[in-house]
Jmol script that loads the backbone (N, CA, C; Angstrom):
load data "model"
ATOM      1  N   UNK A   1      88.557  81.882 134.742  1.00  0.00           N
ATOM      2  CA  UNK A   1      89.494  81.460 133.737  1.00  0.00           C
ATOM      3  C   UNK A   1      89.065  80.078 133.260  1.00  0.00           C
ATOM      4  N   UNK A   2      88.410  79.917 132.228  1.00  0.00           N
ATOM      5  CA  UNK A   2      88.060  78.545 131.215  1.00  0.00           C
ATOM      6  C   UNK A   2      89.313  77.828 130.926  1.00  0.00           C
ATOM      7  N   UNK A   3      88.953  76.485 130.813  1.00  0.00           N
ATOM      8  CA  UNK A   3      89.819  75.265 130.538  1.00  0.00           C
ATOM      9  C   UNK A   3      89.403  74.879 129.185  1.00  0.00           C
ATOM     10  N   UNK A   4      90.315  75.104 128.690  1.00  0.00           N
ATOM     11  CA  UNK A   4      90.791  74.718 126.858  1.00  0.00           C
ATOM     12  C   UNK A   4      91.320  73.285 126.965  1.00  0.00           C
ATOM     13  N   UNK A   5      90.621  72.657 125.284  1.00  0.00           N
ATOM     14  CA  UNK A   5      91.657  71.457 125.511  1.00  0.00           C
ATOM     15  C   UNK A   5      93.019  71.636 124.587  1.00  0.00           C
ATOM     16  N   UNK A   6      93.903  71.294 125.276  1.00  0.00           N
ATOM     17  CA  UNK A   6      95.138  71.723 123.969  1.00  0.00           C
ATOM     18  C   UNK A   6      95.006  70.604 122.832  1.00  0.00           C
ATOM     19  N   UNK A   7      95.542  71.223 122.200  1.00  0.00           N
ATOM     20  CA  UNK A   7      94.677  70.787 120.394  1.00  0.00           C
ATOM     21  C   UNK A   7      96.112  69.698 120.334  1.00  0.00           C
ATOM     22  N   UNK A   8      97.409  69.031 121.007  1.00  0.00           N
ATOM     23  CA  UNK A   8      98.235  68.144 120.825  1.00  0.00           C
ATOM     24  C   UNK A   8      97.763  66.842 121.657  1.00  0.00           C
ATOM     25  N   UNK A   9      97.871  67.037 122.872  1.00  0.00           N
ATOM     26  CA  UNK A   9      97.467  66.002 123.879  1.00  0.00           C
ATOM     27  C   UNK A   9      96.547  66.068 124.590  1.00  0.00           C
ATOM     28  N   UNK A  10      95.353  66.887 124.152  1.00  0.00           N
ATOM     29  CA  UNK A  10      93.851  66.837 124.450  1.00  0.00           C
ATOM     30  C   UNK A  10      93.866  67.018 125.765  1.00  0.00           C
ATOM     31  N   UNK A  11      94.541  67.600 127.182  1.00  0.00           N
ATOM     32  CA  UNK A  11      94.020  67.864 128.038  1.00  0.00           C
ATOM     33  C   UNK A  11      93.928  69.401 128.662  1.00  0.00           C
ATOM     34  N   UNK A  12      93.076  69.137 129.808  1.00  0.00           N
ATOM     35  CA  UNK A  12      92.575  70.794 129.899  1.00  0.00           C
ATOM     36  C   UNK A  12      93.865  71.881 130.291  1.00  0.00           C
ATOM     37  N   UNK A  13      93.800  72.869 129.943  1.00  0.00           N
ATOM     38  CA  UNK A  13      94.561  73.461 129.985  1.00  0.00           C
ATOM     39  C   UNK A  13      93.968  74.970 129.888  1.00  0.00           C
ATOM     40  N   UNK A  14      94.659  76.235 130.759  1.00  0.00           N
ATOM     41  CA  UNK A  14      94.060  77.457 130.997  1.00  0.00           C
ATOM     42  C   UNK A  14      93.830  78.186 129.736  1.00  0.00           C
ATOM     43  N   UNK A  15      92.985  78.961 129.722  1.00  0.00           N
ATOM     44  CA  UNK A  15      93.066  79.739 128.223  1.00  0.00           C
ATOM     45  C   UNK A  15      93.964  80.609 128.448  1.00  0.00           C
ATOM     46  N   UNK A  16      94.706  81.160 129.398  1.00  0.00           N
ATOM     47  CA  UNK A  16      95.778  82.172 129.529  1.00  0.00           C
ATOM     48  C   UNK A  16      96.692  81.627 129.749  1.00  0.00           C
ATOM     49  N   UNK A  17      96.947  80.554 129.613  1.00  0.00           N
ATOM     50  CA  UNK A  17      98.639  79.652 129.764  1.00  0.00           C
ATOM     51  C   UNK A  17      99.400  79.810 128.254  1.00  0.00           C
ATOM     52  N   UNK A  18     100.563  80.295 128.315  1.00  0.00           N
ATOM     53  CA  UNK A  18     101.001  80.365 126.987  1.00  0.00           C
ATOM     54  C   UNK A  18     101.372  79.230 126.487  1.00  0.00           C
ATOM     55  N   UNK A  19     101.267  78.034 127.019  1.00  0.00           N
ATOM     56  CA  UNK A  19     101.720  76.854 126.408  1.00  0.00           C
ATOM     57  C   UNK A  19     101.241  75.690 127.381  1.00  0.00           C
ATOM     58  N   UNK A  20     100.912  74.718 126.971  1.00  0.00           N
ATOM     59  CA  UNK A  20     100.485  73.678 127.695  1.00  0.00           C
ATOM     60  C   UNK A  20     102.069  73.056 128.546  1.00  0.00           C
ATOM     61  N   UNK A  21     101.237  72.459 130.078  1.00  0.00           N
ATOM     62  CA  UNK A  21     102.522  72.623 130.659  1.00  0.00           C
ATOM     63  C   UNK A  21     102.670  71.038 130.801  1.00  0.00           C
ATOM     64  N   UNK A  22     101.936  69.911 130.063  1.00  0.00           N
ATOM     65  CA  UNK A  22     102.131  68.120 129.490  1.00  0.00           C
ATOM     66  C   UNK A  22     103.026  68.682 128.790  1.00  0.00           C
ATOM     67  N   UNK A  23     102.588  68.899 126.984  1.00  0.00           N
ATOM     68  CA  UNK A  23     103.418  69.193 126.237  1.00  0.00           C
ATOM     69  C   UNK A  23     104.340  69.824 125.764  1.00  0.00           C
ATOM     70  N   UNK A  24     103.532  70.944 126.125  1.00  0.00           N
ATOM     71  CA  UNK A  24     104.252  72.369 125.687  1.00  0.00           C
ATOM     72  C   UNK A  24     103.754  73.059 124.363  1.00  0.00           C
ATOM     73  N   UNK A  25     102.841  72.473 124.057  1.00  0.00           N
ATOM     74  CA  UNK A  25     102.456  72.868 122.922  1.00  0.00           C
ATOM     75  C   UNK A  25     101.407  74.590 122.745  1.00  0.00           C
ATOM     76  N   UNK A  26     102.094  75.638 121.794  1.00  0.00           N
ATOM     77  CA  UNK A  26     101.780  76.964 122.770  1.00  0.00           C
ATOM     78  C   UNK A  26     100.108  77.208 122.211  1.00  0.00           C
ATOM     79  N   UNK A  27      99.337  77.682 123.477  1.00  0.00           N
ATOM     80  CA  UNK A  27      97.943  78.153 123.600  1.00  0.00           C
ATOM     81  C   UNK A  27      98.088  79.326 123.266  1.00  0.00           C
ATOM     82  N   UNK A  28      98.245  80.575 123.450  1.00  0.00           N
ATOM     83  CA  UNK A  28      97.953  82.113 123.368  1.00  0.00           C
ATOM     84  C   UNK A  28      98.577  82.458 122.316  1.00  0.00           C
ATOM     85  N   UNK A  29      99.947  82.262 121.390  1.00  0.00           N
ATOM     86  CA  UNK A  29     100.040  83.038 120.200  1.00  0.00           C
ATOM     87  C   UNK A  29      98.955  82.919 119.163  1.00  0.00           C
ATOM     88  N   UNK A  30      97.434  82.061 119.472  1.00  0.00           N
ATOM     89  CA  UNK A  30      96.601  81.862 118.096  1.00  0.00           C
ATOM     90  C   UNK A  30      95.896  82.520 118.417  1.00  0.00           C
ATOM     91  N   UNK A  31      95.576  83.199 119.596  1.00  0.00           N
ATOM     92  CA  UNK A  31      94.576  84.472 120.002  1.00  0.00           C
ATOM     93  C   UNK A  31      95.208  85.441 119.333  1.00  0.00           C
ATOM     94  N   UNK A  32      96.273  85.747 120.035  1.00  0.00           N
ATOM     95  CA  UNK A  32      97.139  87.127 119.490  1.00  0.00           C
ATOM     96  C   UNK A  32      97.432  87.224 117.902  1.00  0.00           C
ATOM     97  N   UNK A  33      97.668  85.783 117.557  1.00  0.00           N
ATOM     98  CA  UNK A  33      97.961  86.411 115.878  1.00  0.00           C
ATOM     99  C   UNK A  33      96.209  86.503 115.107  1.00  0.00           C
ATOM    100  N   UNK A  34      95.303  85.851 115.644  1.00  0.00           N
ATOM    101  CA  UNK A  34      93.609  86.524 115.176  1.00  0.00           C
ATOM    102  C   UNK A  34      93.776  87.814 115.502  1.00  0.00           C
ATOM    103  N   UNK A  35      93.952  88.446 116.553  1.00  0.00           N
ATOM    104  CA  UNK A  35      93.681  89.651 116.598  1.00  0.00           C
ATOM    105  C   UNK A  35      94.563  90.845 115.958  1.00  0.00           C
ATOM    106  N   UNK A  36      95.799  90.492 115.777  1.00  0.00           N
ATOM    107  CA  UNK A  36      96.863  91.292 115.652  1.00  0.00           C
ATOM    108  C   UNK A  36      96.540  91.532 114.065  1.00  0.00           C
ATOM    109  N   UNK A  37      96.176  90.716 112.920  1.00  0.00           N
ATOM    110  CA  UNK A  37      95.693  90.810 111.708  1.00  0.00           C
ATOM    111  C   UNK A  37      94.729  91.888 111.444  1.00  0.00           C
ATOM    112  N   UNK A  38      93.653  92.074 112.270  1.00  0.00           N
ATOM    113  CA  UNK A  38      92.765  92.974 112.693  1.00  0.00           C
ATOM    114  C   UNK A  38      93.754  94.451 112.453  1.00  0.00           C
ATOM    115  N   UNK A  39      94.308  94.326 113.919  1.00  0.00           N
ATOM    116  CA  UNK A  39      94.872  95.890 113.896  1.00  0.00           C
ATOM    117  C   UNK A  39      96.080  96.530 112.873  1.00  0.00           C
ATOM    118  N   UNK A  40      96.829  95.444 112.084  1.00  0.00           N
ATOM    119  CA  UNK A  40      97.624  96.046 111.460  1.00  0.00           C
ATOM    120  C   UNK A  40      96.511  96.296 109.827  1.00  0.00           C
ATOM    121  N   UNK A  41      95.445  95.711 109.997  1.00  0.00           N
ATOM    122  CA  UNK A  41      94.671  95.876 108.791  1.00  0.00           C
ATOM    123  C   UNK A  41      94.529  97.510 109.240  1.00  0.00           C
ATOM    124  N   UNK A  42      94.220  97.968 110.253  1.00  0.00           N
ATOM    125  CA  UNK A  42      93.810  99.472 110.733  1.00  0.00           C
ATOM    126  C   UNK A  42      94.578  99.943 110.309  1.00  0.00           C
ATOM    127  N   UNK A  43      95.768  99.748 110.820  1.00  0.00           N
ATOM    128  CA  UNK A  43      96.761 100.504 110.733  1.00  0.00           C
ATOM    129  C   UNK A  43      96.973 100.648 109.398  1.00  0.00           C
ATOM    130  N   UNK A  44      97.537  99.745 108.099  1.00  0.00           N
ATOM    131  CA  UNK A  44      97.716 100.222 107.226  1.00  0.00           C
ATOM    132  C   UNK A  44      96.628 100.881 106.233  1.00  0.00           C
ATOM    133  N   UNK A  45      95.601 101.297 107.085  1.00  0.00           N
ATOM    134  CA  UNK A  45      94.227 101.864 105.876  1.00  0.00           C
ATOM    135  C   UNK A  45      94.457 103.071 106.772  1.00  0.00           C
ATOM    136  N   UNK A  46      94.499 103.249 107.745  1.00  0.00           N
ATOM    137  CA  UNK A  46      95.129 104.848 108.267  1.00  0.00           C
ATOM    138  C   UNK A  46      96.195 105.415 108.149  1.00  0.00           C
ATOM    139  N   UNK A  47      97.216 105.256 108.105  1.00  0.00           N
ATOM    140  CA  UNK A  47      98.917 105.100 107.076  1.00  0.00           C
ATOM    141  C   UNK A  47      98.661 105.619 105.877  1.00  0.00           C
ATOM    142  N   UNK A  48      97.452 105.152 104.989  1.00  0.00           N
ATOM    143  CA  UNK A  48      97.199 105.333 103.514  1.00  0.00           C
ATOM    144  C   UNK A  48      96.142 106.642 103.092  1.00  0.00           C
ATOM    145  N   UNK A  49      95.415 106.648 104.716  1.00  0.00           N
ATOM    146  CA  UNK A  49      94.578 107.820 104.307  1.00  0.00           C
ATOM    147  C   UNK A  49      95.134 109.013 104.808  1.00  0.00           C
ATOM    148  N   UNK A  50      96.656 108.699 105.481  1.00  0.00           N
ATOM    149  CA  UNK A  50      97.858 110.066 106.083  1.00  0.00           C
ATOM    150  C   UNK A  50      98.385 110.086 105.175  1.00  0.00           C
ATOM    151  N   UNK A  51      98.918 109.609 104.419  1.00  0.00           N
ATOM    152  CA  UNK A  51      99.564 109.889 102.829  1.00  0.00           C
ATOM    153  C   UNK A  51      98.982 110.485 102.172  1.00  0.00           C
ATOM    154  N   UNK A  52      97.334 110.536 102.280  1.00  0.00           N
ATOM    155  CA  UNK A  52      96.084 110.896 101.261  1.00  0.00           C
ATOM    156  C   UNK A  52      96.100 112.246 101.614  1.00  0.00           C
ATOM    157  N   UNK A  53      96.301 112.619 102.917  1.00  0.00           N
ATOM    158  CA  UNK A  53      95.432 114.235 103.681  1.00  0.00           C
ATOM    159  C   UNK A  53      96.697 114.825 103.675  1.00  0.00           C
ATOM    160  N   UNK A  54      97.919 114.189 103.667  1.00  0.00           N
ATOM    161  CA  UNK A  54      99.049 115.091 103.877  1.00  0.00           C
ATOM    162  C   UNK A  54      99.406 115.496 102.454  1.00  0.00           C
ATOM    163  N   UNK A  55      99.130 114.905 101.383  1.00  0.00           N
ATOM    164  CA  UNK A  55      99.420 115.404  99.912  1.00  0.00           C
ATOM    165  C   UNK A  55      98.191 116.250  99.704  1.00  0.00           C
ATOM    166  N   UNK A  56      96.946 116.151 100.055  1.00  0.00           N
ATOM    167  CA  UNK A  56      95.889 117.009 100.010  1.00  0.00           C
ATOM    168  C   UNK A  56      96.236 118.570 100.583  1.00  0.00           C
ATOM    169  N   UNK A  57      96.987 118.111 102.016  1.00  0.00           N
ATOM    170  CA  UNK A  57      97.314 119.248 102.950  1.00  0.00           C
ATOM    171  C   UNK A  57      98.341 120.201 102.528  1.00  0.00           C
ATOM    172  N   UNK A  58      99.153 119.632 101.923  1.00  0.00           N
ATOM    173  CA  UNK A  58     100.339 120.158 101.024  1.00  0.00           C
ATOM    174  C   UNK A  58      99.909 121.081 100.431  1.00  0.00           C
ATOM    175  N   UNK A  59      98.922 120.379  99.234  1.00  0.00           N
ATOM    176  CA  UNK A  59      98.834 121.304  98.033  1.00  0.00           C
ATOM    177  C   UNK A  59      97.844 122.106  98.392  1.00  0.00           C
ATOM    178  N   UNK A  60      96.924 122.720  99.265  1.00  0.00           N
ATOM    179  CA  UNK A  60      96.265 123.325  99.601  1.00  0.00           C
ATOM    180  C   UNK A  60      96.016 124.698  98.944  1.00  0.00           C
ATOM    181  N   UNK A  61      96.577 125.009  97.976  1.00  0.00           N
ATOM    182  CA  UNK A  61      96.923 126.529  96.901  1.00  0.00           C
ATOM    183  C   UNK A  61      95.414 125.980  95.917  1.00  0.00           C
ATOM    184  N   UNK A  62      95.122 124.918  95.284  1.00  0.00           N
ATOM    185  CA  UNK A  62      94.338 124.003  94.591  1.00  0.00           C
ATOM    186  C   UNK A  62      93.678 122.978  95.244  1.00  0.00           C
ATOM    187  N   UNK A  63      92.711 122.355  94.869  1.00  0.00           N
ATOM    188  CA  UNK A  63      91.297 121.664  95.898  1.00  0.00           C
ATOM    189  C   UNK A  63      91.880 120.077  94.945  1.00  0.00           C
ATOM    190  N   UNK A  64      91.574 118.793  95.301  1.00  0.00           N
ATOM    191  CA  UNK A  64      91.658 118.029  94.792  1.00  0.00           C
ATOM    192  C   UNK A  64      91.353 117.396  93.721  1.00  0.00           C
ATOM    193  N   UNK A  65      90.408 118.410  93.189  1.00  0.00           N
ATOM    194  CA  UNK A  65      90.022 118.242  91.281  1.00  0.00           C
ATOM    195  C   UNK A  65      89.958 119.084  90.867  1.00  0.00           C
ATOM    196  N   UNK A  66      91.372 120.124  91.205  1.00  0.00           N
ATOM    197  CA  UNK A  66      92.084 121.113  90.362  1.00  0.00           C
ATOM    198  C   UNK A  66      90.880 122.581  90.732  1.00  0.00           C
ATOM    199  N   UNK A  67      90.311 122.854  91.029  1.00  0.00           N
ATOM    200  CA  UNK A  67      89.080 124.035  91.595  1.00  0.00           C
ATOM    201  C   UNK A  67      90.269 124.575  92.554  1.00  0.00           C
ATOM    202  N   UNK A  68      90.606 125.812  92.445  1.00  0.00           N
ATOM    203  CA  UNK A  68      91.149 126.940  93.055  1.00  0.00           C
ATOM    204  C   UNK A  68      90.750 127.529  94.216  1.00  0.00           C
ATOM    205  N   UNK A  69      89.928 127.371  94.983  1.00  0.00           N
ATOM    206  CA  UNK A  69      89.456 127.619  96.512  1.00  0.00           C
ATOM    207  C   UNK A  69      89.555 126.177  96.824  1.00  0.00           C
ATOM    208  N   UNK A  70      90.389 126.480  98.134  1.00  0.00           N
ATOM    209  CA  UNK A  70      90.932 124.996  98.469  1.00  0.00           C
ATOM    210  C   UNK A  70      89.871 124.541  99.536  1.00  0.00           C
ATOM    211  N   UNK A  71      89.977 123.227  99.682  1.00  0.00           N
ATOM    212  CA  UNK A  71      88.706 122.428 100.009  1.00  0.00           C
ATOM    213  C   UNK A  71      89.492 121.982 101.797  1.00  0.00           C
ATOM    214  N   UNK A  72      88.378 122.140 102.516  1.00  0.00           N
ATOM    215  CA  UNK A  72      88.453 122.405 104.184  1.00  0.00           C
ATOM    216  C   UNK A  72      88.348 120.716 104.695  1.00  0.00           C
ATOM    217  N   UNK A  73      88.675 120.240 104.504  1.00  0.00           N
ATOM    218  CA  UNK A  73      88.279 118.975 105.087  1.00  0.00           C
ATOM    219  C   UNK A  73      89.710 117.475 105.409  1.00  0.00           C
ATOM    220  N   UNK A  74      91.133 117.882 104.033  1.00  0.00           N
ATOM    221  CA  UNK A  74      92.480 117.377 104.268  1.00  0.00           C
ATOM    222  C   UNK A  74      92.616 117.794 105.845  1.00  0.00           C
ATOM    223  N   UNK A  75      92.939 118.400 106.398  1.00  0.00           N
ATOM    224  CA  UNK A  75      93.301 118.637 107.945  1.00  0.00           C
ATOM    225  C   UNK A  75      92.359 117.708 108.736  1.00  0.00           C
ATOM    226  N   UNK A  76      91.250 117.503 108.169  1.00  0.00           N
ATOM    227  CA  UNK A  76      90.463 116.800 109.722  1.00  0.00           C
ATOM    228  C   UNK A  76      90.758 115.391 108.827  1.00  0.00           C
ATOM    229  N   UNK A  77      90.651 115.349 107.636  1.00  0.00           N
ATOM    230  CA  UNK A  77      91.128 113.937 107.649  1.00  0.00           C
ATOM    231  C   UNK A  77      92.328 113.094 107.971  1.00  0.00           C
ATOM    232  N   UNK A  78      93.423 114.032 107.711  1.00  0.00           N
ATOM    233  CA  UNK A  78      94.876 113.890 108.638  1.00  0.00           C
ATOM    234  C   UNK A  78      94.877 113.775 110.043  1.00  0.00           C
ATOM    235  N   UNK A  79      94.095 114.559 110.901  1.00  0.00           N
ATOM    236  CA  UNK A  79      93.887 114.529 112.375  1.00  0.00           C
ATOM    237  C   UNK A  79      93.139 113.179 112.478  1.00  0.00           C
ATOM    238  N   UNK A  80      91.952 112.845 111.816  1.00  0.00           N
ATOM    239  CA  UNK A  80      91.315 111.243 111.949  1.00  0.00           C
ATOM    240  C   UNK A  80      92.085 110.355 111.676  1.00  0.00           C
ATOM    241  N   UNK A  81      92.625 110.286 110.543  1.00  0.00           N
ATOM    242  CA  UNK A  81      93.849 108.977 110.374  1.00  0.00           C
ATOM    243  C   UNK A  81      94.803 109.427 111.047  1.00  0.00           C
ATOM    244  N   UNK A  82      95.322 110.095 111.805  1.00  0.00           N
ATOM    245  CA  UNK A  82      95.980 109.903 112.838  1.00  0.00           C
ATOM    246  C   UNK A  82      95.819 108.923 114.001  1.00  0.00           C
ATOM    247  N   UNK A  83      94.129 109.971 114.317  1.00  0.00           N
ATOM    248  CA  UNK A  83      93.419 109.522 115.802  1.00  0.00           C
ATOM    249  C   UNK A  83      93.098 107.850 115.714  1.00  0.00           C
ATOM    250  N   UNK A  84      93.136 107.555 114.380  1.00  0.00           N
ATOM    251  CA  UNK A  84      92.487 106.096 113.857  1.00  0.00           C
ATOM    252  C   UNK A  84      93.723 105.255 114.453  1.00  0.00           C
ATOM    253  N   UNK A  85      94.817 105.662 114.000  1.00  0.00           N
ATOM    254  CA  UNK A  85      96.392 104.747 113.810  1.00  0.00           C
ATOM    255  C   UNK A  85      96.856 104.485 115.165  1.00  0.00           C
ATOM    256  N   UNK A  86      96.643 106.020 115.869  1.00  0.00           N
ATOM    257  CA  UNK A  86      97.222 105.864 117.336  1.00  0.00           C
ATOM    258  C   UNK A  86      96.072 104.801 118.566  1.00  0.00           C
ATOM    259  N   UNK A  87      95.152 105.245 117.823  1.00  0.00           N
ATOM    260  CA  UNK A  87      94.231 104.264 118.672  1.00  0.00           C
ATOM    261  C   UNK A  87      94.134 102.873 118.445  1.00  0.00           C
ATOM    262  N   UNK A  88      94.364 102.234 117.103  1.00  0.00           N
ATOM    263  CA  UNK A  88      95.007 101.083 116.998  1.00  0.00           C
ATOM    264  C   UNK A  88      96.306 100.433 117.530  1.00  0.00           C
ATOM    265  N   UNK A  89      96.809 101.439 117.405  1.00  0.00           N
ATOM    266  CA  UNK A  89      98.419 100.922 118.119  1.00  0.00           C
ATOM    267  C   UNK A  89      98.138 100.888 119.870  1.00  0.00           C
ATOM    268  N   UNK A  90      97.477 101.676 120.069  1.00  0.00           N
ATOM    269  CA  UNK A  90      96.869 101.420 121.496  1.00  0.00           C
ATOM    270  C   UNK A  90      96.051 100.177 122.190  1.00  0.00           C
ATOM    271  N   UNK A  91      95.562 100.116 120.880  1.00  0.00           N
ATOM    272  CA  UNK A  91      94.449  98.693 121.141  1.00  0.00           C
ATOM    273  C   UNK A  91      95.262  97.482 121.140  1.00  0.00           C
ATOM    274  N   UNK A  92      96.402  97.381 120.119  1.00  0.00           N
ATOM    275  CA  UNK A  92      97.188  96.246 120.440  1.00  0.00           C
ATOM    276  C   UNK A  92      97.737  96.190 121.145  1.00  0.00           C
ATOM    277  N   UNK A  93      98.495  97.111 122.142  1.00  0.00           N
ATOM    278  CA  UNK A  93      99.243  97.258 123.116  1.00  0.00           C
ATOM    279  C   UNK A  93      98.292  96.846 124.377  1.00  0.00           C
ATOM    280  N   UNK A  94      97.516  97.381 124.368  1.00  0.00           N
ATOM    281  CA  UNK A  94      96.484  97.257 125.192  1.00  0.00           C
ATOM    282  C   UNK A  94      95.942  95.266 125.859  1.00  0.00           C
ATOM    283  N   UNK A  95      95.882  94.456 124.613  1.00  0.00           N
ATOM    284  CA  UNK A  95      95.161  93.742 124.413  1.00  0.00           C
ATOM    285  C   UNK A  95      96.521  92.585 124.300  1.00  0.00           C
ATOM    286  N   UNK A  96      97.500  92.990 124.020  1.00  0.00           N
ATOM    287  CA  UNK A  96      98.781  91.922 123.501  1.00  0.00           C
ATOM    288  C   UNK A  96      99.584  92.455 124.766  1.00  0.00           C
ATOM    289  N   UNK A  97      99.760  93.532 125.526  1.00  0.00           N
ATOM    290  CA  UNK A  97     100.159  94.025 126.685  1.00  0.00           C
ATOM    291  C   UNK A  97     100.596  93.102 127.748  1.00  0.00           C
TER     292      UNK A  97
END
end "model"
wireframe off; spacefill off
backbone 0.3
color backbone group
């Protein structure tokens, strides 16, 4: 476990201490909010491509540029932006846990 200097009263302090225990000034929410930006970026580009495969999946009678044999590939993209979203939400849990 590395010794950080806290960025108020410059002395060492744990990188896993949530707050310096001179000041109090908090260490770990600036890890967590770098990373947490990350995963909700995931999350909402997998959110957007489940909106995409489930209106694809819907209309499945018609292919997505109107062609009448419907096109095989909405289902696995719904199952991936799924697998994408849940595994993000995992990773933050995981990591912010």
């Amino acid at each position: 476990m590395p010794l950080i200097e806290c960025p108020d009263c410059q002395r060492e302090v744990s990188d896993r201490a949530p707050a310096c225990p001179d000041c109090g000034c908090p260490i770990a929410p600036q890890a967590i909010e770098k990373t947490s930006k990350l995963y909700k970026g995931v999350q909402v580009w997998s959110l957007v491509a489940m909106v995409v495969a489930l209106q694809l999946t819907c209309n499945r009678d018609r292919g997505p540029f109107g062609e009448t044999t419907p096109s095989p590939w909405p289902p696995f993209l719904l199952a991936g932006s799924v697998a994408v979203y849940l595994g993000a939400r995992a990773s933050a849990w995981w990591d912010h846990g």
